[in-house]
N, C-alpha and C positions, 0 to 999 in steps of 0.2 A: 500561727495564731496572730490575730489580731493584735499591735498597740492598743491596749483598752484606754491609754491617755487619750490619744489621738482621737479613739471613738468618742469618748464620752464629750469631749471638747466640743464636739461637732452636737452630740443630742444634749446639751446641757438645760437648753431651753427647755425639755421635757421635764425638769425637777419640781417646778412652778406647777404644773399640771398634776404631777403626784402628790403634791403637798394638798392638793385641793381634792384628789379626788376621794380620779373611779378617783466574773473571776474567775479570777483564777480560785476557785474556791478551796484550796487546800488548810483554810484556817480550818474548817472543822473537825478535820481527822488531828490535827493539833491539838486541839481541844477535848479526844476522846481517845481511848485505846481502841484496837482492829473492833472489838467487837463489839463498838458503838458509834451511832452515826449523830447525827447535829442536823436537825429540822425545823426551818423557821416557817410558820405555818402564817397567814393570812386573818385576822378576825371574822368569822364567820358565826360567833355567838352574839348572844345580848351582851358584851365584853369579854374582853380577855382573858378571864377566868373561867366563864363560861363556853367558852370558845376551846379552851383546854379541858375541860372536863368532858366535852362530848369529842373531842378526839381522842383520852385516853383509853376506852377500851378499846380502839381497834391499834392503837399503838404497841397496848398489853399481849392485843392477838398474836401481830407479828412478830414479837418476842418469844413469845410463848413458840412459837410455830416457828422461828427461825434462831432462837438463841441469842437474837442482836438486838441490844436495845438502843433507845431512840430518846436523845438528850434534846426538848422540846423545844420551842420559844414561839409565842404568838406574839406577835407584830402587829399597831394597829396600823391601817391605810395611813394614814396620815405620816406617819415613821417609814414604812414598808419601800420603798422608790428607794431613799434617801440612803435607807440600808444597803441596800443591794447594791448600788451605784457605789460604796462604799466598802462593798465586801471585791467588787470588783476591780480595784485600784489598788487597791493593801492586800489584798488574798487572803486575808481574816474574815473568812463566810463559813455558811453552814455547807454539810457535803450535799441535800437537798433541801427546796426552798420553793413556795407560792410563788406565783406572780399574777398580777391581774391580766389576763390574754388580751388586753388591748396594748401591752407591752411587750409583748413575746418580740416581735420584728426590732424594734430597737433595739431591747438586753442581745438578741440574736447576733445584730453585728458586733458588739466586742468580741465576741468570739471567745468569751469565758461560758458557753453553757456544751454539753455534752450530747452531742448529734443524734434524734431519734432512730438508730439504722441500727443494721447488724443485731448484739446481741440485746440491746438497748429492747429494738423493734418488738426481739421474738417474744422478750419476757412480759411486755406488755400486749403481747398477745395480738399484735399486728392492728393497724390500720383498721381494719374492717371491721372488728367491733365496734369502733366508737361512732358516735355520730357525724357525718361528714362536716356538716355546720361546724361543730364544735373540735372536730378535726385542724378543720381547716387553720384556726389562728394558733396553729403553731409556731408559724414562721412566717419567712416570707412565702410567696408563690413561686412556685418553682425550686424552690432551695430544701435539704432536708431541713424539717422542724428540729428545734430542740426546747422544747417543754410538751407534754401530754396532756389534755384537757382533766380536768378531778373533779369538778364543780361546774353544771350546769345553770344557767340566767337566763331568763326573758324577763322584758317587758309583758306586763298586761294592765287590764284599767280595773281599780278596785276603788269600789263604792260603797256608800253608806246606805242596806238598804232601807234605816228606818226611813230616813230625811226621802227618798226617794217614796214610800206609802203613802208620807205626808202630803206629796205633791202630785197624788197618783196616777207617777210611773210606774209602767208594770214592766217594762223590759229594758234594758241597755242598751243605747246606740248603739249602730254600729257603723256606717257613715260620719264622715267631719261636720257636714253640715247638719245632721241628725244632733251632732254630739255637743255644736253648738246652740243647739233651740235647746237640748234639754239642762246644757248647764244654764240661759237664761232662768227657763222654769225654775230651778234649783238657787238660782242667788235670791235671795230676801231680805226686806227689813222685816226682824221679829221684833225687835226692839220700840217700833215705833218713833223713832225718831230722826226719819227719813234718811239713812243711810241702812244699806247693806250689810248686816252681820251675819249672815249666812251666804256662802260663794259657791256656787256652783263646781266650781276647779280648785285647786292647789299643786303647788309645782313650788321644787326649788330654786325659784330666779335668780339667786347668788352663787348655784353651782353649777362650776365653769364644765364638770364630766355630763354631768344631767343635761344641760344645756347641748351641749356639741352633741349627745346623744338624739336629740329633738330634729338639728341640724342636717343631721344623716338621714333622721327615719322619714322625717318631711320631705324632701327633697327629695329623695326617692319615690317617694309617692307622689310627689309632681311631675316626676319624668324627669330627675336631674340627679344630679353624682357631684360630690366633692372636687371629685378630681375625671379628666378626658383622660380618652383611652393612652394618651401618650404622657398620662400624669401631671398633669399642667391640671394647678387648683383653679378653679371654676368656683370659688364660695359665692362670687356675682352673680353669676349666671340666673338667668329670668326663674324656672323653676326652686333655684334654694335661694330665693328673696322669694320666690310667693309661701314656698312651705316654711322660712322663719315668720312672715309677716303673720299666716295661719296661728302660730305657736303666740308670737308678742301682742297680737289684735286681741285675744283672751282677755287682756288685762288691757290695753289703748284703746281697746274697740265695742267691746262685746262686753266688756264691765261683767263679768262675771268672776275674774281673781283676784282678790284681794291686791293693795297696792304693798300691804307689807311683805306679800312672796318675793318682793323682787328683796328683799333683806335675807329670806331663807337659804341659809348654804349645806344646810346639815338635811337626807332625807329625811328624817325621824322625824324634823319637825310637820315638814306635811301629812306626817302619818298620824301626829298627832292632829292635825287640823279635822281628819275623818273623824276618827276618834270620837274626838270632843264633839262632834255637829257644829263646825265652823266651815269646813265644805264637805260637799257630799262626791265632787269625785277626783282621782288621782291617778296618774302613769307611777308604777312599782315595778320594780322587781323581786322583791322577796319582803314583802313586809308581815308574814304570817308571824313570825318571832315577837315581833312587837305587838299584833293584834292579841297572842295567847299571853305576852307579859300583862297586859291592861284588863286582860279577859273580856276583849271586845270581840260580841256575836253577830253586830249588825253589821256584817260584810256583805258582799256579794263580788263577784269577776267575771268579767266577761275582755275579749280581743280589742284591743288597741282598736279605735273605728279606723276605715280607709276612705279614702275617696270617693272611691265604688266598693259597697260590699261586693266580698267575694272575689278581688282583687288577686292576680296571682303575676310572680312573676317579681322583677324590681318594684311594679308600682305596687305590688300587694305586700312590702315591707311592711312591718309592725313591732320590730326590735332591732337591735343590734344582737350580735353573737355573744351575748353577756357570759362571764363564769371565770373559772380560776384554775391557773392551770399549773405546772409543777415541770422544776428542773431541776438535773443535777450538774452542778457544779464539775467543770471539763478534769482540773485541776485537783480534784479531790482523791485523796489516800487510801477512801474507802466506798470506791467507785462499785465495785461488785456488790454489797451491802445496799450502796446508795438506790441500784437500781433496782433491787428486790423490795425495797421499800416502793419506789415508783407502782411497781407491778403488782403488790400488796393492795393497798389502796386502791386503784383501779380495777380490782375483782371484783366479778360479778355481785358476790356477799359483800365487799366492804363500800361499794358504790350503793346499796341497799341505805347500810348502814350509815355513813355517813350523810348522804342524800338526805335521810330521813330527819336527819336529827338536825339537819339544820336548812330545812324549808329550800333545799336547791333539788336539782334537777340530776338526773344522773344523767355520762355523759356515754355509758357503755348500753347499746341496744338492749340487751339479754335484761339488764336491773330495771329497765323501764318500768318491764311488765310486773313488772312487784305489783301484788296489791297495795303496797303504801302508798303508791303514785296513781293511783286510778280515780282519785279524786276528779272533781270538775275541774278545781283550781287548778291542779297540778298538769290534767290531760289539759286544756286551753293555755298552759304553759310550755307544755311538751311540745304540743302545736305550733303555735309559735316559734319555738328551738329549731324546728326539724324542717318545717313550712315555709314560715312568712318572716325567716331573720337571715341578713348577711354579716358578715365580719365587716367592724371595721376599717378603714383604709389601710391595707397590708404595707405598709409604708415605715421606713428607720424612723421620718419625723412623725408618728403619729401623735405623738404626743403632742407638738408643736401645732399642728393640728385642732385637735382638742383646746389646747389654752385659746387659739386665737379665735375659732368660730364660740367657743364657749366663753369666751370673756364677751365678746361684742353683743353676743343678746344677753347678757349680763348687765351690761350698757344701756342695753334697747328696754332691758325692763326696769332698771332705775330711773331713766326716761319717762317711761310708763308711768310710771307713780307718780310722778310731779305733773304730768302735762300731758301732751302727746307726741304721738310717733307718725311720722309718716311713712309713706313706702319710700321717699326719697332717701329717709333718714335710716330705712333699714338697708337700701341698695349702696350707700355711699359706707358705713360701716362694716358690712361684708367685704365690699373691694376695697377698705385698707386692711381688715384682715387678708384679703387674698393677697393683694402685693404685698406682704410681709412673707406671707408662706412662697410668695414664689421669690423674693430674693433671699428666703433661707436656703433654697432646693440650688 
């Protein structure tokens, strides 16, 4: 096994990027007698508590079904990194644990998680069920994974459709340049008094995962990549300066986002922007939770627009490989337990079940076809998962990564707010994030 000192030393930069976002684990079985396990679960509700009451009956199930019960803890994002990094160094973790799958390749190299293979593989019921997209960010390429996908994410674009009758639109872009005439449409003074209180867009310009998340999907759609085939970051590169410039022009150019987005670091708040009819459209991933807390009816969804509709391929990107995925801890006492818990949850019934109840995706073929998911919302989310998303940069620094392209249009839209931006200003801030990431590598 890995020096998890060593490792972590080297991904430390990554902590900054968990605080913002998205072991040896033998504490747990310390913490429980054989025939109880330690589960640090992910927020996935309207809070913490919420978050725990829709995972306890399937928690109840496998008890019930296996005699082992399962000593809980939800963790929010903001805490969740800091943990783990922590439970990795002391060996005081739970025996299984969430992770956000933009993390798996990092947590991977300490070499505290428990290799998807062997009996691990079979009780999860092999590879082939799950969806390959969301397969894939188990690990790195080429390496066995060690976490299994639980919780499906895409991006798509959700809109207000009153504010949209208002201005009568009858359908959703689906093209970039489509998507910027109709946020034009869409931005207005209602007020009268010559400025804009109604915005056509909303976006979290203060956050740094949202942001690097834009970084990826644009660029891709330009015909560019993060990183060349031989890993060498490319965030200069002509393609991801035009597809950031696309993203930051919204608000330096096109005056259709609000200048206080570049202040937004929490998503909720742009979901409140729909909401309220302070803008009428938004990139989400799962914001149904919050529409059915407000008992907001005036949605609509439709795909991410592309360049070219119809787009397929890298340039037909429209998400990242979003969702949450689960490991058990290498070092753990009550590793047999741990993994029946794994394979629990990713059955076909508890993929239903969970899925359902918290506005994700499932990430096992077979639960798809549930009726609960044949929504529109749901299928142009599926779509997207299966279609028109890649993983993140399968890379140790992904994290690193993330902060640096996600801070600088962070930069670019505080920028925005005060003045303007040019494309000099967006090409010279990509390449001092890129030479940071390449004298990190």
């Amino acid at each position: 096994m890995k020096n998890p000192l060593k490792v972590l030393s080297a991904i430390a930069a990554t902590a900054a990027m968990a605080l913002s976002l998205s072991a040896c684990g033998g504490g747990g079985s310390s913490q429980a007698s054989s025939d109880t396990i330690t589960y640090w679960a992910s927020d996935q509700g309207n809070s913490l508590d919420d978050t725990a009451a829709k995972l306890k009956p399937s928690l109840d199930r496998f008890t019930e079904k296996t005699g082992v019960k399962v000593q809980l803890e939800v963790i929010s994002w903001t805490d969740l990194y800091n943990r783990i990094l922590t439970a990795v160094t002391s060996g005081d973790g739970p025996d299984v644990l969430n992770i956000g799958n933009t993390w798996a390749v990092t947590l991977q190299e300490t070499g505290a998680f428990e290799p998807v293979e062997g009996e691990f593989l079979e009780a999860v019921g092999g590879k082939d069920r799950f969806l390959k997209t969301s397969w894939s960010t188990g690990g790195a390429e080429g390496k066995t994974p060690t976490s299994v996908p639980l919780y499906g994410l895409a991006y798509n674009m959700y809109y207000n459709t009153k504010l949209f009758k208002e201005a009568g639109i009858e359908k959703a872009p689906t093209t970039w340049d489509e998507f910027v005439a109709t946020a034009k449409k869409l931005t207005k003074d209602t007020n009268g008094d010559g400025k804009p209180d109604q915005w056509g867009f909303t976006a979290a310009g203060a956050s740094v995962s949202a942001n690097s998340h834009q970084a990826f999907v644009r660029g891709l759609q330009n015909g560019g990549s993060l990183f060349d085939d031989q890993g060498k970051p490319t965030f200069d590169s002509d393609p991801q300066v035009e597809g950031v410039k696309q993203f930051v022009d919204l608000m330096a150019t096109h005056k259709v986002m609000s200048p206080s987005d570049a202040e937004i670091s929490q998503g909720s708040q742009k979901v409140d922007n729909v909401i309220n009819g302070k803008a009428a459209m938004m990139f989400d991933q799962s914001p149904l939770k919050n529409f059915a807390a407000r008992d907001f009816k005036d949605w609509g969804v439709a795909p991410i627009p592309m360049m070219t509709a119809g787009a397929t391929g890298k340039v037909g990107t429209q998400s990242h490989v979003a969702g949450i995925n689960l490991s058990v801890f290498k070092n753990s006492d009550n590793k047999a337990n741990a993994i029946k818990l794994a394979a629990f949850l990713t059955s076909d019934e508890e993929q239903v079940a969970l899925n359902k109840a918290y506005s994700s995706l499932p990430v096992v073929t077979a639960a798809s076809s549930d009726q609960a998911f044949q929504t529109e919302e749901v299928k142009a989310k599926n779509d997207a998962l299966a279609n028109h998303a890649l993983p993140m940069p399968l890379i140790a620094k992904e994290g690193q990564m993330e902060t640096l392209t996600g801070t600088a249009i962070k930069n670019l839209f505080a920028k925005a707010a005060t003045g303007t931006v040019s494309e000099d200003d967006i090409r010279a801030a990509l390449k001092d994030a890129n030479n940071q990431m390449a004298a990190a590598q």
